[in-house]
N, CA, C and O atoms as CSV, one atom per row, in Angstrom:
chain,resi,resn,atom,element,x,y,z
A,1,UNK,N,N,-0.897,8.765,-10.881
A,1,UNK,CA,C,-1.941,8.282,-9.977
A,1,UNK,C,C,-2.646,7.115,-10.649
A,1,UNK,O,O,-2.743,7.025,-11.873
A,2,UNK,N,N,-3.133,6.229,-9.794
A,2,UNK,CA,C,-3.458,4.656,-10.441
A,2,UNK,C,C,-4.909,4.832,-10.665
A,2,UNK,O,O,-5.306,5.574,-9.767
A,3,UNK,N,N,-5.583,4.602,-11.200
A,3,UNK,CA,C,-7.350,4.420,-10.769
A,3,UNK,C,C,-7.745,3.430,-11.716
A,3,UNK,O,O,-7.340,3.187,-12.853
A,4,UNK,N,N,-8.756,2.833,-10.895
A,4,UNK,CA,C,-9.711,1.399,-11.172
A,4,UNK,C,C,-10.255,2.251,-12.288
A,4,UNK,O,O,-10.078,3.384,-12.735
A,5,UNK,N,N,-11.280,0.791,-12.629
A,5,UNK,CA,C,-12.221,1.033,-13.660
A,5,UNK,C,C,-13.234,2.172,-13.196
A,5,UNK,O,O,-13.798,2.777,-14.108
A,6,UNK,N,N,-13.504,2.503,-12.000
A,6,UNK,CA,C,-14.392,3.753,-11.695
A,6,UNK,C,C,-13.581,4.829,-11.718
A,6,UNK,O,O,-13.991,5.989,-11.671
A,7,UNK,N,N,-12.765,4.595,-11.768
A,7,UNK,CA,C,-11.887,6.483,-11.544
A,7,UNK,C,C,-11.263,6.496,-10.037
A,7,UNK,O,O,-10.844,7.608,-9.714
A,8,UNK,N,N,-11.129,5.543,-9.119
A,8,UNK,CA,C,-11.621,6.053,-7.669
A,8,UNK,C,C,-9.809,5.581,-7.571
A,8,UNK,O,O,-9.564,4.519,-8.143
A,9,UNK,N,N,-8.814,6.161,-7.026
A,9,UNK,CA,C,-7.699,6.073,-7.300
A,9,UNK,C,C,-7.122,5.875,-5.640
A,9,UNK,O,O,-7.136,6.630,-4.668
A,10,UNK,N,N,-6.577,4.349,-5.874
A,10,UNK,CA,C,-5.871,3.505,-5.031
A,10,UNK,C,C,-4.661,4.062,-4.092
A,10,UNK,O,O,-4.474,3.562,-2.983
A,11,UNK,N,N,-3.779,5.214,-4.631
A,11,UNK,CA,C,-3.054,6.419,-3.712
A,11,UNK,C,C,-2.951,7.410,-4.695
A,11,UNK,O,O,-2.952,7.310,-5.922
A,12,UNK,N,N,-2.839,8.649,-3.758
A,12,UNK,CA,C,-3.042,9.821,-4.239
A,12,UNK,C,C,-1.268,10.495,-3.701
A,12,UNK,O,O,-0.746,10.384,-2.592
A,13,UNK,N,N,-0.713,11.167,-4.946
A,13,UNK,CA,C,0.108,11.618,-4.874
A,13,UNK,C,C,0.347,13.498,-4.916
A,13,UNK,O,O,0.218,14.340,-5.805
A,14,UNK,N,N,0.719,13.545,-3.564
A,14,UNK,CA,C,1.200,15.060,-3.542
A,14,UNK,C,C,2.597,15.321,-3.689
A,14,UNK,O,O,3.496,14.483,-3.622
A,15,UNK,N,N,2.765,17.127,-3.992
A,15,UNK,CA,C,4.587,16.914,-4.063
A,15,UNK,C,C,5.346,16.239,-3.053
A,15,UNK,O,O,6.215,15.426,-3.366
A,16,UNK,N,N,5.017,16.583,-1.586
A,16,UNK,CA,C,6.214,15.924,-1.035
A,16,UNK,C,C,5.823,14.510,-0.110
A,16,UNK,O,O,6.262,14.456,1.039
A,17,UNK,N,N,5.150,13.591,-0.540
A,17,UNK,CA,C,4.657,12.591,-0.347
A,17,UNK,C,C,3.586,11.858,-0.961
A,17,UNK,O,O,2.812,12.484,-1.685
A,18,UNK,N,N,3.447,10.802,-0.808
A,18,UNK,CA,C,2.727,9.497,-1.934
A,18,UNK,C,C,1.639,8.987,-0.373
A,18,UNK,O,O,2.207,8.798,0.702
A,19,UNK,N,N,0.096,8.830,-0.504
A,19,UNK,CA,C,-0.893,8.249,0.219
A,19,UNK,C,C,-1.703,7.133,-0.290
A,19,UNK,O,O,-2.724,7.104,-0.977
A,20,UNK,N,N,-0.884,6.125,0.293
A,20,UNK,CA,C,-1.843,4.792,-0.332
A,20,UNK,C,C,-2.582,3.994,0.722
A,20,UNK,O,O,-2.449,3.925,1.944
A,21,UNK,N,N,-3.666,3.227,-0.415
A,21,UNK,CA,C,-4.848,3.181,0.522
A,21,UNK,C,C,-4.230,1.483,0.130
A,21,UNK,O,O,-3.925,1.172,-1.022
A,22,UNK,N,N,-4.127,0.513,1.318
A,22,UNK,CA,C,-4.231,-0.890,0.841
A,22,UNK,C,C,-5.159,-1.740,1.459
A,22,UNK,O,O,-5.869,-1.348,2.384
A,23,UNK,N,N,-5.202,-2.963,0.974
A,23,UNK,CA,C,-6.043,-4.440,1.829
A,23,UNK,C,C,-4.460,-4.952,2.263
A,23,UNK,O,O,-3.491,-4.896,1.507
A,24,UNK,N,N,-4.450,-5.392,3.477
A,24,UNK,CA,C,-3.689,-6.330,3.965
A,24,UNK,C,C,-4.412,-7.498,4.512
A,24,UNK,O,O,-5.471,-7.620,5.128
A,25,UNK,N,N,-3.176,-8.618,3.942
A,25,UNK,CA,C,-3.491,-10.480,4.268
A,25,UNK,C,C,-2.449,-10.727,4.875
A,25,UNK,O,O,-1.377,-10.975,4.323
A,26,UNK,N,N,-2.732,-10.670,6.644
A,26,UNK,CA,C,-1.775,-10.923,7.350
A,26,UNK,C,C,-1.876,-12.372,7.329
A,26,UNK,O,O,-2.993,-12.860,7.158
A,27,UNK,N,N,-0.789,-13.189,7.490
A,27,UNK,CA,C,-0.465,-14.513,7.709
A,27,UNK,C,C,-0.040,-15.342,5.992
A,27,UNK,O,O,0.071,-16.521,5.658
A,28,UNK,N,N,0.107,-13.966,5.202
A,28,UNK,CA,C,-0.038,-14.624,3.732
A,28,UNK,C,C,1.196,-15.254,2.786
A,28,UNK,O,O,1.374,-15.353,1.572
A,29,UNK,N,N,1.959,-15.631,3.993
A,29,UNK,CA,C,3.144,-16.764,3.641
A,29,UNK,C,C,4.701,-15.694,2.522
A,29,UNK,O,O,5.799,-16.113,2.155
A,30,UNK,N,N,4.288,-14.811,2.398
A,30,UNK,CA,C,5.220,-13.963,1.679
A,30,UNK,C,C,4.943,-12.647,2.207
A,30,UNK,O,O,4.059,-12.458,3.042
A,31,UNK,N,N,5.803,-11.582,1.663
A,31,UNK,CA,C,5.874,-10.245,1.865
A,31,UNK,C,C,5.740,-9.421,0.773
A,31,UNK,O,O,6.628,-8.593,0.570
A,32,UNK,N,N,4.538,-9.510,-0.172
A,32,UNK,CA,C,4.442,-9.338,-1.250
A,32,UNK,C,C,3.060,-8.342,-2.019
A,32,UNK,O,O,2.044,-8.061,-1.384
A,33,UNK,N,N,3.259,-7.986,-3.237
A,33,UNK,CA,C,2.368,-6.902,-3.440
A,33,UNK,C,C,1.249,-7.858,-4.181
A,33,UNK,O,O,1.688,-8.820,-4.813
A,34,UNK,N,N,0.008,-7.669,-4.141
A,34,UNK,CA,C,-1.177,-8.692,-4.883
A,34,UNK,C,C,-2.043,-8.079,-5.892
A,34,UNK,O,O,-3.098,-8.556,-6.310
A,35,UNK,N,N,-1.462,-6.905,-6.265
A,35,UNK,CA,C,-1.908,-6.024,-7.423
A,35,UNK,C,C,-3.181,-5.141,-6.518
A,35,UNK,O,O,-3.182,-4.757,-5.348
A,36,UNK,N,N,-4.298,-5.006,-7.675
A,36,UNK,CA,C,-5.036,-3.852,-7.078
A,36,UNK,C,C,-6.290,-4.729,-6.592
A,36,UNK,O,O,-6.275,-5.957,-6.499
A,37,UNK,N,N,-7.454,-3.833,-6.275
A,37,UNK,CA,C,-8.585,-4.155,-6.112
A,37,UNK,C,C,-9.662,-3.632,-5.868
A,37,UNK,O,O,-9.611,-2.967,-4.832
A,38,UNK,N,N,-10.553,-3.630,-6.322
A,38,UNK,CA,C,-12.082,-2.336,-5.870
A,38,UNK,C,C,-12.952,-3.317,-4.736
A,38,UNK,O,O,-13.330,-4.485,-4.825
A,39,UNK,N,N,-13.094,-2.267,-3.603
A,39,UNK,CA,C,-13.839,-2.774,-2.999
A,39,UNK,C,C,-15.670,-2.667,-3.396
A,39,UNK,O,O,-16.340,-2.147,-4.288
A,40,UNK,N,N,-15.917,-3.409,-2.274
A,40,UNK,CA,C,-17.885,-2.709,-2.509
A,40,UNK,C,C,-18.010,-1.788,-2.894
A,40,UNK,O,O,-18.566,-1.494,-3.952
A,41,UNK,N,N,-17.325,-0.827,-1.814
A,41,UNK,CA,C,-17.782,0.473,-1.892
A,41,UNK,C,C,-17.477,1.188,-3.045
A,41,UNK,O,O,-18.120,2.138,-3.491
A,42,UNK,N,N,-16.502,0.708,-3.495
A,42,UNK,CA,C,-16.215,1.490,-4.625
A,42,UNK,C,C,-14.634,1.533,-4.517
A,42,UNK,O,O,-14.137,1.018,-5.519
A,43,UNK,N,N,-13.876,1.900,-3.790
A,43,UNK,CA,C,-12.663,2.466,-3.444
A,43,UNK,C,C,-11.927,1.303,-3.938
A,43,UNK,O,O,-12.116,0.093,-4.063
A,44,UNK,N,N,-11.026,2.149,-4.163
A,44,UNK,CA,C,-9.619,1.199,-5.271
A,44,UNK,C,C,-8.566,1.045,-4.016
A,44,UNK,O,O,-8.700,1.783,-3.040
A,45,UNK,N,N,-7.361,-0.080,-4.077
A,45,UNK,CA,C,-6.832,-0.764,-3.035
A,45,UNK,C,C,-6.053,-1.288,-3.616
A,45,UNK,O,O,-6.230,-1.838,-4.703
A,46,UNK,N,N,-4.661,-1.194,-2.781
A,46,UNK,CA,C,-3.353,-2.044,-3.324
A,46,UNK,C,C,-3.227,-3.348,-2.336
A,46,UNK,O,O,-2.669,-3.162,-1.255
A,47,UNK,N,N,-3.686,-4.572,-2.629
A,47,UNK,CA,C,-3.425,-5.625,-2.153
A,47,UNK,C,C,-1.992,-5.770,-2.017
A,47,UNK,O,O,-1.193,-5.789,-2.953
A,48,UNK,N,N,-1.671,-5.889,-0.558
A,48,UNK,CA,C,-0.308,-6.406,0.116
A,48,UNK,C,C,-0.842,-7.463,1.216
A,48,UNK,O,O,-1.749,-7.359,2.042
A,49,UNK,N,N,0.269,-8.776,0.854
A,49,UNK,CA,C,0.110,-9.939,1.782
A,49,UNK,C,C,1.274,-9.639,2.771
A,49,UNK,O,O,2.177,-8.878,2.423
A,50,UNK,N,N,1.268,-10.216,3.980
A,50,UNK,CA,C,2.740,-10.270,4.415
A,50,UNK,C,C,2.556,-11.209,5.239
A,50,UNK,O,O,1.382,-11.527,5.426
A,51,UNK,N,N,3.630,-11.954,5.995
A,51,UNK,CA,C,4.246,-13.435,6.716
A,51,UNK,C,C,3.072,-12.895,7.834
A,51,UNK,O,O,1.955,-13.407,7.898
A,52,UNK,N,N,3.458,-11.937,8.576
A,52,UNK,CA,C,3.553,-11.716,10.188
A,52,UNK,C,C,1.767,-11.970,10.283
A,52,UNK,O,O,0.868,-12.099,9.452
A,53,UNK,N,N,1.861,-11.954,11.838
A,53,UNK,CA,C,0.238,-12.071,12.220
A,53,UNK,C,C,-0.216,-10.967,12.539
A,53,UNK,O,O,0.683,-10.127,12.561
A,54,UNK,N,N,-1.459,-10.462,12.869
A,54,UNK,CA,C,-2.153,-9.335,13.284
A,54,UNK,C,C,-1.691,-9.225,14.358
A,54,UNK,O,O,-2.633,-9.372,15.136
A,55,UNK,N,N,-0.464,-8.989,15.103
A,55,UNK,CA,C,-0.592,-9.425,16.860
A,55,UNK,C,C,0.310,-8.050,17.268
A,55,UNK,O,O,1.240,-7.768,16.512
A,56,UNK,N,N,0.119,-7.399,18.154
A,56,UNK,CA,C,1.186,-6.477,18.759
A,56,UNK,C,C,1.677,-5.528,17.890
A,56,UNK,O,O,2.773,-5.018,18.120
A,57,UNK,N,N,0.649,-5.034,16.362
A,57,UNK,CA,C,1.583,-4.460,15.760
A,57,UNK,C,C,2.441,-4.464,14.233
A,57,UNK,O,O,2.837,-3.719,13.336
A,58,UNK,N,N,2.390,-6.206,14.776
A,58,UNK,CA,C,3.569,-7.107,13.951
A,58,UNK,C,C,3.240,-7.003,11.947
A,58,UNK,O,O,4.084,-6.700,11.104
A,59,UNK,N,N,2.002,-7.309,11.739
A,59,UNK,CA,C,1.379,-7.165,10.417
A,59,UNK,C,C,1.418,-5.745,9.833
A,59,UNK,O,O,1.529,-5.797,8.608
A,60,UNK,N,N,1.356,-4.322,10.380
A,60,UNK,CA,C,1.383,-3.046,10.441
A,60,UNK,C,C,3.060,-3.193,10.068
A,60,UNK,O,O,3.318,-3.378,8.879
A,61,UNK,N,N,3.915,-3.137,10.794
A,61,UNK,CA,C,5.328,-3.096,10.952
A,61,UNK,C,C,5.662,-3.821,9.769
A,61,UNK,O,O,6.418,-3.220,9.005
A,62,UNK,N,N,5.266,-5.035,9.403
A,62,UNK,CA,C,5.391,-5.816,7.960
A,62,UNK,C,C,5.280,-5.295,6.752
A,62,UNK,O,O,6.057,-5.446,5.809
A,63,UNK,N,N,3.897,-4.419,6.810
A,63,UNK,CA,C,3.173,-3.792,5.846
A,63,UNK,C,C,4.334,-2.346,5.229
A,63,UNK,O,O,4.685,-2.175,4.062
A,64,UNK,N,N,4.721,-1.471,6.461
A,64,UNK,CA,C,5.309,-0.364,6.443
A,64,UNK,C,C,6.755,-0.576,6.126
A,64,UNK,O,O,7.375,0.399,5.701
A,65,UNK,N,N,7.595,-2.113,6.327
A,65,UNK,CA,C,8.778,-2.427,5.415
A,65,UNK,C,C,8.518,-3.435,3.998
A,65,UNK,O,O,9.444,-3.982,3.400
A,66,UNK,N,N,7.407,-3.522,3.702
A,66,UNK,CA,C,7.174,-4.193,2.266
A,66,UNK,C,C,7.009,-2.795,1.377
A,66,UNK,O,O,7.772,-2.601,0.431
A,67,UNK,N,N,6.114,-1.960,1.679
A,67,UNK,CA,C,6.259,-0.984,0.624
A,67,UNK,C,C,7.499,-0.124,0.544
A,67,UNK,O,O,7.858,0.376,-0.522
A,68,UNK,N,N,8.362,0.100,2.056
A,68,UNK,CA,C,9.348,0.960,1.744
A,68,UNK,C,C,10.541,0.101,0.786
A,68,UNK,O,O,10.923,0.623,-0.262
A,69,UNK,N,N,10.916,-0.814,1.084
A,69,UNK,CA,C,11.424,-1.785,0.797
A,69,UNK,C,C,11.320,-1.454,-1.370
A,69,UNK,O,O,12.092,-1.163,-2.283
A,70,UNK,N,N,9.764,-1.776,-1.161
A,70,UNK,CA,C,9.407,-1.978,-2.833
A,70,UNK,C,C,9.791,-0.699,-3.602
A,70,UNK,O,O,10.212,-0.707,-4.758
A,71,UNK,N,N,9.569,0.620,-2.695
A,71,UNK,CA,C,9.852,2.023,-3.304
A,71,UNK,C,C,11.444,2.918,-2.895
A,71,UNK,O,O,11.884,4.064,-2.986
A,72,UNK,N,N,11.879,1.648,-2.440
A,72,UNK,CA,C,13.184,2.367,-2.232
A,72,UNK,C,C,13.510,3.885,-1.266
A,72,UNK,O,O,14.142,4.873,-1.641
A,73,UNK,N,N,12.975,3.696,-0.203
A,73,UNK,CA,C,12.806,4.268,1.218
A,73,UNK,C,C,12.788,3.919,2.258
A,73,UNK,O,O,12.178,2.866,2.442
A,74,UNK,N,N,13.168,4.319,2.977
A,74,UNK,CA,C,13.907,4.031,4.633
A,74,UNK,C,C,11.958,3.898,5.495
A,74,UNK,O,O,10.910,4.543,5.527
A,75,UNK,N,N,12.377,2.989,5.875
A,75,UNK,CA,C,11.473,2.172,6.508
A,75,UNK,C,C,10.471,3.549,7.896
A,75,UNK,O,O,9.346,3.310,8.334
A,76,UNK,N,N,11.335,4.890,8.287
A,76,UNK,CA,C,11.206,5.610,9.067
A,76,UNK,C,C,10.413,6.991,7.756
A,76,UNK,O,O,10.246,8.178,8.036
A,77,UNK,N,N,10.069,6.327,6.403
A,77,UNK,CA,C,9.314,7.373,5.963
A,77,UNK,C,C,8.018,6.681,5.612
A,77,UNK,O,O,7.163,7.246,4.930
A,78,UNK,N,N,7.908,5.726,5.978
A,78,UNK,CA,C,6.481,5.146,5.912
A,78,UNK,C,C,6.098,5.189,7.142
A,78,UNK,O,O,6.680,4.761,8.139
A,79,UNK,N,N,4.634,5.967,7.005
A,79,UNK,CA,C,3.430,6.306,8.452
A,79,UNK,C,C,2.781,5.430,7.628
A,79,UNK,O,O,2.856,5.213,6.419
A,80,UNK,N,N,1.676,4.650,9.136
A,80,UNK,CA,C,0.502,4.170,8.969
A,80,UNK,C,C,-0.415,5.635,9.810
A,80,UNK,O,O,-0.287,6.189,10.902
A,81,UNK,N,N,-1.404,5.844,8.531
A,81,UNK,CA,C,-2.129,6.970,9.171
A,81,UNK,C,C,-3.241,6.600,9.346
A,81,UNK,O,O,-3.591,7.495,10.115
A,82,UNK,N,N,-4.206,5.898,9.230
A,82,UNK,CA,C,-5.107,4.997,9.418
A,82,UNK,C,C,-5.873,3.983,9.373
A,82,UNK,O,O,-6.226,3.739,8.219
A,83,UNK,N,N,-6.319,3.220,10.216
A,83,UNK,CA,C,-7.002,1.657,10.052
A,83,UNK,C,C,-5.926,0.480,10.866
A,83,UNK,O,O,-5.758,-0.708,10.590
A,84,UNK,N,N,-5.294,1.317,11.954
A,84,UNK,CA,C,-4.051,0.025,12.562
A,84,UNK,C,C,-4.921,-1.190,13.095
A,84,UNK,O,O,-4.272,-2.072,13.657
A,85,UNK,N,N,-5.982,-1.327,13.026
A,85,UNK,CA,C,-6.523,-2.442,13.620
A,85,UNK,C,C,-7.454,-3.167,12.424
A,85,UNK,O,O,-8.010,-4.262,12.504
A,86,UNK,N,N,-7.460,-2.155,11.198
A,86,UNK,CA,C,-8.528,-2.999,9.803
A,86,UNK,C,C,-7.864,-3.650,9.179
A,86,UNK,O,O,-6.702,-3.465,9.543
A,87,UNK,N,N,-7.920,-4.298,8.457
A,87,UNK,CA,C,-7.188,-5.068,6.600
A,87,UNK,C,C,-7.408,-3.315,6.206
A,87,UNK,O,O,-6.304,-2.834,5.952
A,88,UNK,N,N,-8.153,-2.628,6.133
A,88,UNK,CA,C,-8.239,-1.340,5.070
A,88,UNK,C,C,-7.188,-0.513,6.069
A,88,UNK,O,O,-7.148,-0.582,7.298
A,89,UNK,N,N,-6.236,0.398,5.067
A,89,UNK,CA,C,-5.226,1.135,6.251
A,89,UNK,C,C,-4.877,1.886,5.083
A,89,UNK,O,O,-5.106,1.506,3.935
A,90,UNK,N,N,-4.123,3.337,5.510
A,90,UNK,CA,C,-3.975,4.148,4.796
A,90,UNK,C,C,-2.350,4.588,4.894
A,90,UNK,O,O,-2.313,5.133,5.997
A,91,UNK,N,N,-1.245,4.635,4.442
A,91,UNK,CA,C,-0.564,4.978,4.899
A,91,UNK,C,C,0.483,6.226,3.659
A,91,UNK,O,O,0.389,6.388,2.442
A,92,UNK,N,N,1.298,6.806,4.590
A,92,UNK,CA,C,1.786,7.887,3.936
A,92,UNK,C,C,3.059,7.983,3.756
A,92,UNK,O,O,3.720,7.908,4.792
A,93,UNK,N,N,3.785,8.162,2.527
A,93,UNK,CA,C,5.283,7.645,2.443
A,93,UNK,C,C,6.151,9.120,1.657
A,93,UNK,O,O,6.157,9.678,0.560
A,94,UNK,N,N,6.733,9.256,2.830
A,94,UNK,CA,C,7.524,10.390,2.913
A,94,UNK,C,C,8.657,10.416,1.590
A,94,UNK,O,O,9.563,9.597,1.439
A,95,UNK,N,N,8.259,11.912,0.425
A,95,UNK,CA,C,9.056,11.721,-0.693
A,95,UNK,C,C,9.054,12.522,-1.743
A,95,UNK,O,O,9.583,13.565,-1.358
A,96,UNK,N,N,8.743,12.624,-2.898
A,96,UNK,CA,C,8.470,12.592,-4.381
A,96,UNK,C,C,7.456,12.148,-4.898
A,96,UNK,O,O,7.404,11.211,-5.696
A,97,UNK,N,N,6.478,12.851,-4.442
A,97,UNK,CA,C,4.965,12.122,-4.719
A,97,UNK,C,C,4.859,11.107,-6.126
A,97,UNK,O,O,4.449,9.987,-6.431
A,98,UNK,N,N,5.567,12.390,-6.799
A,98,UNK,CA,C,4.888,12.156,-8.360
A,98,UNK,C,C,5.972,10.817,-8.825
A,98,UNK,O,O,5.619,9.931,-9.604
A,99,UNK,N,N,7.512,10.894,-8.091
A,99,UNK,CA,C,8.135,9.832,-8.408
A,99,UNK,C,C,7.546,8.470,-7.724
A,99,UNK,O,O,6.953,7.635,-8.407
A,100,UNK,N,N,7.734,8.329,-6.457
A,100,UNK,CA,C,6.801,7.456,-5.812
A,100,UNK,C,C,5.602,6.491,-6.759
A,100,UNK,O,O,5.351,5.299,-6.938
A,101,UNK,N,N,5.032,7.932,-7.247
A,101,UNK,CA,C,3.379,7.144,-7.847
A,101,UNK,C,C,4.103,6.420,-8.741
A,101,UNK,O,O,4.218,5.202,-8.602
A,102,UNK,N,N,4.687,7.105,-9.781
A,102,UNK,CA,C,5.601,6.633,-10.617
A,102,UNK,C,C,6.225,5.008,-10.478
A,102,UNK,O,O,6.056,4.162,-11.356
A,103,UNK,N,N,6.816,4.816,-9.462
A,103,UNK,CA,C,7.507,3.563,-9.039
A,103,UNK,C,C,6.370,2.502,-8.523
A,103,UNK,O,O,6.585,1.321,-8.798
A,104,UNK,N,N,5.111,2.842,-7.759
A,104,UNK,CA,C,4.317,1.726,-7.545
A,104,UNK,C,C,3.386,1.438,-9.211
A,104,UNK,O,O,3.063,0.347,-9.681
A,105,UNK,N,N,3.183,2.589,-9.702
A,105,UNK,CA,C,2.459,1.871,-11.095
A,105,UNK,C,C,3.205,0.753,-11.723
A,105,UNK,O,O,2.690,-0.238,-12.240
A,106,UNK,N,N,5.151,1.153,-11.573
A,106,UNK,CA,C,5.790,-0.106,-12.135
A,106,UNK,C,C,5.240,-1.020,-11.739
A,106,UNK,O,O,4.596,-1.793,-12.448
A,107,UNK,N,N,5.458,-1.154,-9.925
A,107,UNK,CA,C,5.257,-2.150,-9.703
A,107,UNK,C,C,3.999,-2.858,-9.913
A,107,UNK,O,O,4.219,-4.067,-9.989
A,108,UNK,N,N,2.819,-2.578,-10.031
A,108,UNK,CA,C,1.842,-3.375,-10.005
A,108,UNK,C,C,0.980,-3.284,-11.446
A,108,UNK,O,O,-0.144,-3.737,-11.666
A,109,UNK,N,N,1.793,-2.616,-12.275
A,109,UNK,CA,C,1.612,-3.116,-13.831
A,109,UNK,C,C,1.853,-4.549,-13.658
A,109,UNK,O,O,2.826,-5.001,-13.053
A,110,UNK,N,N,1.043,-5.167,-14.145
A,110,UNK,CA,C,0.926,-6.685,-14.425
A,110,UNK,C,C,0.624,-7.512,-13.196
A,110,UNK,O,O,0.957,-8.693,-13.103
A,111,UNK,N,N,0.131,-7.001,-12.479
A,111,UNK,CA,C,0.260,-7.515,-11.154
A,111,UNK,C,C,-1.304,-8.382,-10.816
A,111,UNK,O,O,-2.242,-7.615,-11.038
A,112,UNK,N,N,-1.817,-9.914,-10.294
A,112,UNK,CA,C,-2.774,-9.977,-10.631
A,112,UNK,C,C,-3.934,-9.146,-9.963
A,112,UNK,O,O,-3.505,-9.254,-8.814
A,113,UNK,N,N,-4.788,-8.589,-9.855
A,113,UNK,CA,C,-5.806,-7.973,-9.416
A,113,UNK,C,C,-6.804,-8.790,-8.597
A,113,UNK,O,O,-7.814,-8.254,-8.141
């Protein structure tokens, strides 16, 4: 499990699935991960940009094949479980929690924040 400098941890991993909390930058010219980030409030966040626009869906649908994509899962085990209309969205990726967590810390070790 990842956590900011407060402790407040960016997804939370159970056995049979991984829950991550991200910021999405729709229109952000790539399909790509932007490391972490603490909001105001406190809450820790995996910055993902992607091409598509907010429109019909399209940025959501972007979002849910950039991470499956990054964790090596079929595009039909990533749920968006909440925020389809915020940048803040929560989504839930059907799996190996603990492997999962495992594979996004790779990824966003070094990643800029």
């Amino acid at each position: 499990m990842r956590d900011d400098a407060e402790g407040v941890a960016a997804w939370r991993a159970a056995p049979d699935a991984l829950a991550v909390r991200v910021r999405v930058t729709p229109r952000g010219g790539r399909d790509a991960f932007d490391g972490l980030a603490t909001l105001a409030d406190g809450r820790a966040v995996l910055k993902i940009r992607v091409r598509a626009a907010p429109e019909d869906g399209a940025a959501n649908e972007a979002v849910r094949r950039t991470l499956a994509r990054a964790l090596g899962r079929p595009v039909s085990a990533v749920r968006l479980t909440a925020g389809a209309t915020a940048r803040i969205k929560t989504l839930v990726v059907a799996g190996e929690g603990g492997r999962l967590a495992a594979a996004l810390e790779r990824l966003t070790r070094g990643a800029a924040a």
